[in-house]
C-alpha atoms as an extended CHARMM CRD file, in Angstrom:
* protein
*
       114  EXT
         1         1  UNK       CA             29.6030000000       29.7820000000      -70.2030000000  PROA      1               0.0000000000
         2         2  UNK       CA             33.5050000000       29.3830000000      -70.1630000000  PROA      2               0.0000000000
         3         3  UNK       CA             35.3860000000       29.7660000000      -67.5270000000  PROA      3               0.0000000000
         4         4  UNK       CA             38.2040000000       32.1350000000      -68.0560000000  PROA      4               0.0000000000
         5         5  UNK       CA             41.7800000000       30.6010000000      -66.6590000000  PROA      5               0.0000000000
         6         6  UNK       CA             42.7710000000       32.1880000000      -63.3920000000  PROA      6               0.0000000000
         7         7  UNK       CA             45.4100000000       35.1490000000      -63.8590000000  PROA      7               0.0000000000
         8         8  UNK       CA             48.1920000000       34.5240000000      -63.2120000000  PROA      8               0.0000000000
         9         9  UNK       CA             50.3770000000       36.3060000000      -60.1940000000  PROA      9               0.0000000000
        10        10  UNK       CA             53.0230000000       38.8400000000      -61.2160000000  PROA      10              0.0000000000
        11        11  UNK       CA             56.3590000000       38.4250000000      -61.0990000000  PROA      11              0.0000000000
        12        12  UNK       CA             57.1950000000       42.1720000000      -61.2340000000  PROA      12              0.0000000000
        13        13  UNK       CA             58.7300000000       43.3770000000      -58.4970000000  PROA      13              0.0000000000
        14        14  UNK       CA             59.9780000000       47.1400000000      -57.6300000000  PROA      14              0.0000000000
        15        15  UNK       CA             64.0090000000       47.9080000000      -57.4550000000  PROA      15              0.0000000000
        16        16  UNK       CA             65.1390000000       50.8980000000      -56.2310000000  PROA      16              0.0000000000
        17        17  UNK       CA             67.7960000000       52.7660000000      -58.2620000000  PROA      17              0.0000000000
        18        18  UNK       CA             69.8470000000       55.7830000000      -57.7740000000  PROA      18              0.0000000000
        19        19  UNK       CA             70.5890000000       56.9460000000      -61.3180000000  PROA      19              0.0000000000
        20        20  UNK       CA             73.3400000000       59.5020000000      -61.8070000000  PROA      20              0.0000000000
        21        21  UNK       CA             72.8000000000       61.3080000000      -65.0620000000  PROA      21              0.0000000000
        22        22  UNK       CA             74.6520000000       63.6960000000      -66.6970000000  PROA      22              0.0000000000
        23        23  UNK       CA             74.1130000000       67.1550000000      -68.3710000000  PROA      23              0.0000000000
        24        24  UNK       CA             72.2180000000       67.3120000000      -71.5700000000  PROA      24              0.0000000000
        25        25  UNK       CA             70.4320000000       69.8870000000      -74.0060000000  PROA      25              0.0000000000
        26        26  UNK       CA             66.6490000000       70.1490000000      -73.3270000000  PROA      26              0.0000000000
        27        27  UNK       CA             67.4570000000       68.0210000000      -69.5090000000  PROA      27              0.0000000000
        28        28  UNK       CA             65.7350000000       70.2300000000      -67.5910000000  PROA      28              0.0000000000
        29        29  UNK       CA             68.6570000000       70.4500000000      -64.6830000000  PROA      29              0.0000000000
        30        30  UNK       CA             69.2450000000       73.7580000000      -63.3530000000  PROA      30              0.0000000000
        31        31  UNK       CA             71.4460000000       75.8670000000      -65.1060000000  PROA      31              0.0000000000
        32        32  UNK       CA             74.6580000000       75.5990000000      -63.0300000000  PROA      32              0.0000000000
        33        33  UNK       CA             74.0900000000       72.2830000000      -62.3480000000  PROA      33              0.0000000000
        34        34  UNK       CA             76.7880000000       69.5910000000      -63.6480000000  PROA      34              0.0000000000
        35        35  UNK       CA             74.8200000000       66.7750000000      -63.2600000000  PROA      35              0.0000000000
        36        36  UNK       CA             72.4670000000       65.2360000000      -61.0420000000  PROA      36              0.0000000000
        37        37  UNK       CA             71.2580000000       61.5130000000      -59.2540000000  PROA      37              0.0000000000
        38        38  UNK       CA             67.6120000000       60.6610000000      -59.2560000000  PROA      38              0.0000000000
        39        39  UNK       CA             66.1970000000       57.8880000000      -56.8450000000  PROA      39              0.0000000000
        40        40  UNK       CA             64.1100000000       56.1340000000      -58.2600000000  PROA      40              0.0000000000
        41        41  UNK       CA             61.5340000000       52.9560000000      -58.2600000000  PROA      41              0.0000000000
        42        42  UNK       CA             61.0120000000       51.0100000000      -60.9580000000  PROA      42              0.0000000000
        43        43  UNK       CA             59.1870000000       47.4160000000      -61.7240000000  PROA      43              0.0000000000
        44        44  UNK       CA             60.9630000000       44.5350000000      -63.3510000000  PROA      44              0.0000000000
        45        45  UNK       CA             61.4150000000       40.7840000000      -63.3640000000  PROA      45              0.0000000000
        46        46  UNK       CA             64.7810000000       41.3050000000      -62.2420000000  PROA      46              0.0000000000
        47        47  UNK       CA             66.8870000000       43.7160000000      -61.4850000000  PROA      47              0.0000000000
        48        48  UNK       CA             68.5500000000       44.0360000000      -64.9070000000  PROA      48              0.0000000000
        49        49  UNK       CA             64.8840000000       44.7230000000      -66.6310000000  PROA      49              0.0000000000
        50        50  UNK       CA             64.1790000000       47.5540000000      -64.3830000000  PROA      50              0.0000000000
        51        51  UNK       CA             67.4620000000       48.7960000000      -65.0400000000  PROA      51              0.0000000000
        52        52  UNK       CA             67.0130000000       48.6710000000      -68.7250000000  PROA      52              0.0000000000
        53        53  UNK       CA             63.3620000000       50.2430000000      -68.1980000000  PROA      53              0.0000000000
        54        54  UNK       CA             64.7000000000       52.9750000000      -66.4250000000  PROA      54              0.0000000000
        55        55  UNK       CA             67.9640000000       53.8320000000      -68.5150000000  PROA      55              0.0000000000
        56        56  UNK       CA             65.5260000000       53.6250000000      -71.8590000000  PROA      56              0.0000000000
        57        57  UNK       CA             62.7350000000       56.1050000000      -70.3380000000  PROA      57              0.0000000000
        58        58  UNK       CA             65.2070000000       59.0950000000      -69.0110000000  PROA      58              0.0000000000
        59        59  UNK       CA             67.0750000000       58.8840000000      -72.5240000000  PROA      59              0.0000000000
        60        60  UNK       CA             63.2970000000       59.4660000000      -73.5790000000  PROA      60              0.0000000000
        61        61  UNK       CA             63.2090000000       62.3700000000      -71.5430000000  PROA      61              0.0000000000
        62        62  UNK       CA             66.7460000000       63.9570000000      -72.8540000000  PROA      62              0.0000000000
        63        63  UNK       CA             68.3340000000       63.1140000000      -69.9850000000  PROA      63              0.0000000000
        64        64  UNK       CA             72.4150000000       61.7670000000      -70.4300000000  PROA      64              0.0000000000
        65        65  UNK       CA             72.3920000000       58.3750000000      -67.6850000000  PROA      65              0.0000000000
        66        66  UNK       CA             76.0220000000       57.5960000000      -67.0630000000  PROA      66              0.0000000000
        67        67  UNK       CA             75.6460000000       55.4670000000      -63.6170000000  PROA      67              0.0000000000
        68        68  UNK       CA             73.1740000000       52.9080000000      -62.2240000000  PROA      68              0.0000000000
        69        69  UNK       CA             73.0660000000       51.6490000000      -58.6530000000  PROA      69              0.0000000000
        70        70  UNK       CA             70.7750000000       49.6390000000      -57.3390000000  PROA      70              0.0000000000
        71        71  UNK       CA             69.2450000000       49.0540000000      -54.0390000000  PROA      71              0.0000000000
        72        72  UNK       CA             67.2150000000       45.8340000000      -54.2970000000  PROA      72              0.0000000000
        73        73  UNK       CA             63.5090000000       45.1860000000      -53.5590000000  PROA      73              0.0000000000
        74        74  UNK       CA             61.5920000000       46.2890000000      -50.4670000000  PROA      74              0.0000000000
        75        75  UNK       CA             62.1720000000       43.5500000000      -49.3600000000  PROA      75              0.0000000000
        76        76  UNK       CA             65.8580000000       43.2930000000      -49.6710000000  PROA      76              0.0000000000
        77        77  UNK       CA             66.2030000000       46.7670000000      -48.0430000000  PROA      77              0.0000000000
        78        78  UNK       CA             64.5130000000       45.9070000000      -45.1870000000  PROA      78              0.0000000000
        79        79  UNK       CA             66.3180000000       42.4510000000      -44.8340000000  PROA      79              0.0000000000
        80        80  UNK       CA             69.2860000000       44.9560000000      -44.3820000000  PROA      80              0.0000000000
        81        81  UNK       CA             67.9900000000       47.5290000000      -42.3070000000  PROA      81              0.0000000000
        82        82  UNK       CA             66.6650000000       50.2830000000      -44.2890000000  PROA      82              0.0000000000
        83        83  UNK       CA             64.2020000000       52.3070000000      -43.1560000000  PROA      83              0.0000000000
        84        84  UNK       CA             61.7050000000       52.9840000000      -45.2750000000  PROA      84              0.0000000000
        85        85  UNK       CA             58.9970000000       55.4420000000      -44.9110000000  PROA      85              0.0000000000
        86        86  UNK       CA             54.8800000000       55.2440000000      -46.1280000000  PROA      86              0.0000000000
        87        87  UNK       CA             55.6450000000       57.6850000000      -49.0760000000  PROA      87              0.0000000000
        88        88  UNK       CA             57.7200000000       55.9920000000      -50.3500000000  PROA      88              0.0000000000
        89        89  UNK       CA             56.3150000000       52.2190000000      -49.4700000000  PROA      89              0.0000000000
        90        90  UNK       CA             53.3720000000       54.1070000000      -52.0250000000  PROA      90              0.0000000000
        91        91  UNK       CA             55.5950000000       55.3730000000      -54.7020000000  PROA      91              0.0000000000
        92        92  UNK       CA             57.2850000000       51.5000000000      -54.7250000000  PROA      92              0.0000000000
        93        93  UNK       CA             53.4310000000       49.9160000000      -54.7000000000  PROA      93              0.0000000000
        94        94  UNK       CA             52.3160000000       52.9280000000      -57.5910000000  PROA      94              0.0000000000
        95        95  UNK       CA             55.7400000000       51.8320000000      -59.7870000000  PROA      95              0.0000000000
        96        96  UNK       CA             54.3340000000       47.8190000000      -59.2480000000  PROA      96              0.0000000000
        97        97  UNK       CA             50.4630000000       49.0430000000      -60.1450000000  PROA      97              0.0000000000
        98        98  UNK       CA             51.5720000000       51.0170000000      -63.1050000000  PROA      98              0.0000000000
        99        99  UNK       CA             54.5860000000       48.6420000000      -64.1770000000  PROA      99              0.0000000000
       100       100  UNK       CA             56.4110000000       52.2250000000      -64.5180000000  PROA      100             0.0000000000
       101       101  UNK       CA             59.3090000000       53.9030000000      -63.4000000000  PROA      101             0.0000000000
       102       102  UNK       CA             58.7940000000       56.6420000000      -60.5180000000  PROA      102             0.0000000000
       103       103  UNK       CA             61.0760000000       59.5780000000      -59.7250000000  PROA      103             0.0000000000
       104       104  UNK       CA             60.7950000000       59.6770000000      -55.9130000000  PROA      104             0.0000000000
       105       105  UNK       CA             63.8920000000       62.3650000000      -55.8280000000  PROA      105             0.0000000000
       106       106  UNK       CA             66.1150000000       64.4580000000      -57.9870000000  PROA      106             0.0000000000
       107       107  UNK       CA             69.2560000000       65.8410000000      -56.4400000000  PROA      107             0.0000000000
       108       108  UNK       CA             71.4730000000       68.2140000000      -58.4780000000  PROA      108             0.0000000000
       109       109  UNK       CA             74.8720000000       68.4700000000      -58.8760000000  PROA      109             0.0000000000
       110       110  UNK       CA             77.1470000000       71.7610000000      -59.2300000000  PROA      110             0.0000000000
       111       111  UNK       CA             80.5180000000       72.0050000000      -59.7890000000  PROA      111             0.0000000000
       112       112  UNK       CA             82.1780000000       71.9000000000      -56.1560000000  PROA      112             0.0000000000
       113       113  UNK       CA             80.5010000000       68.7120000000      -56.0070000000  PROA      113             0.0000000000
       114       114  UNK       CA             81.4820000000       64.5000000000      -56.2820000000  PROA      114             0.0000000000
């Protein structure tokens, strides 16, 4: 009988991103809309790779990313005093399970507005 090695610990961790993305054939925005920003979770090494992850799977989805900003880790955030509720504490610990990207909130944009 062989032992198998231990597994090793992940080094994953779960950004948050807000994601502004812009209007697109097929997007699925509302019709007036000009735009809209999606907060979102995703899992990465660092914050670059969950970046990446994110920008490559809403070009998937026709959607037209033009800005990324990001918000850190959980733990980050609450190092500077963000509150963060149980929903979303479960959408951040689903995007780590799944090593996926999670949509917590899509916000659109219409003309009148930044």
């Amino acid at each position: 009988m062989t032992d198998k090695p231990a597994k090793k610990p992940s080094r994953q961790q779960v950004y948050t991103l807000l994601v502004q993305i812009g209007r697109k054939t097929g997007d699925g925005l509302p019709k007036d809309a000009t735009g809209a920003a999606l907060m979102c979770f995703a899992s990465g090494i660092d914050e670059a790779e969950a970046v990446r992850e994110t920008v490559a799977i809403l070009k998937q989805a026709d959607t037209a990313p033009l800005d990324v900003t990001g918000y850190g880790t959980l733990a980050e955030r609450e190092a500077e005093g963000h509150e963060i509720d149980d929903e979303e504490r479960e959408l951040m610990q689903r995007a780590l399970d799944e090593n996926a990207v999670i949509i917590a909130q899509m916000t659109p944009f219409f003309g009148d507005e930044a």
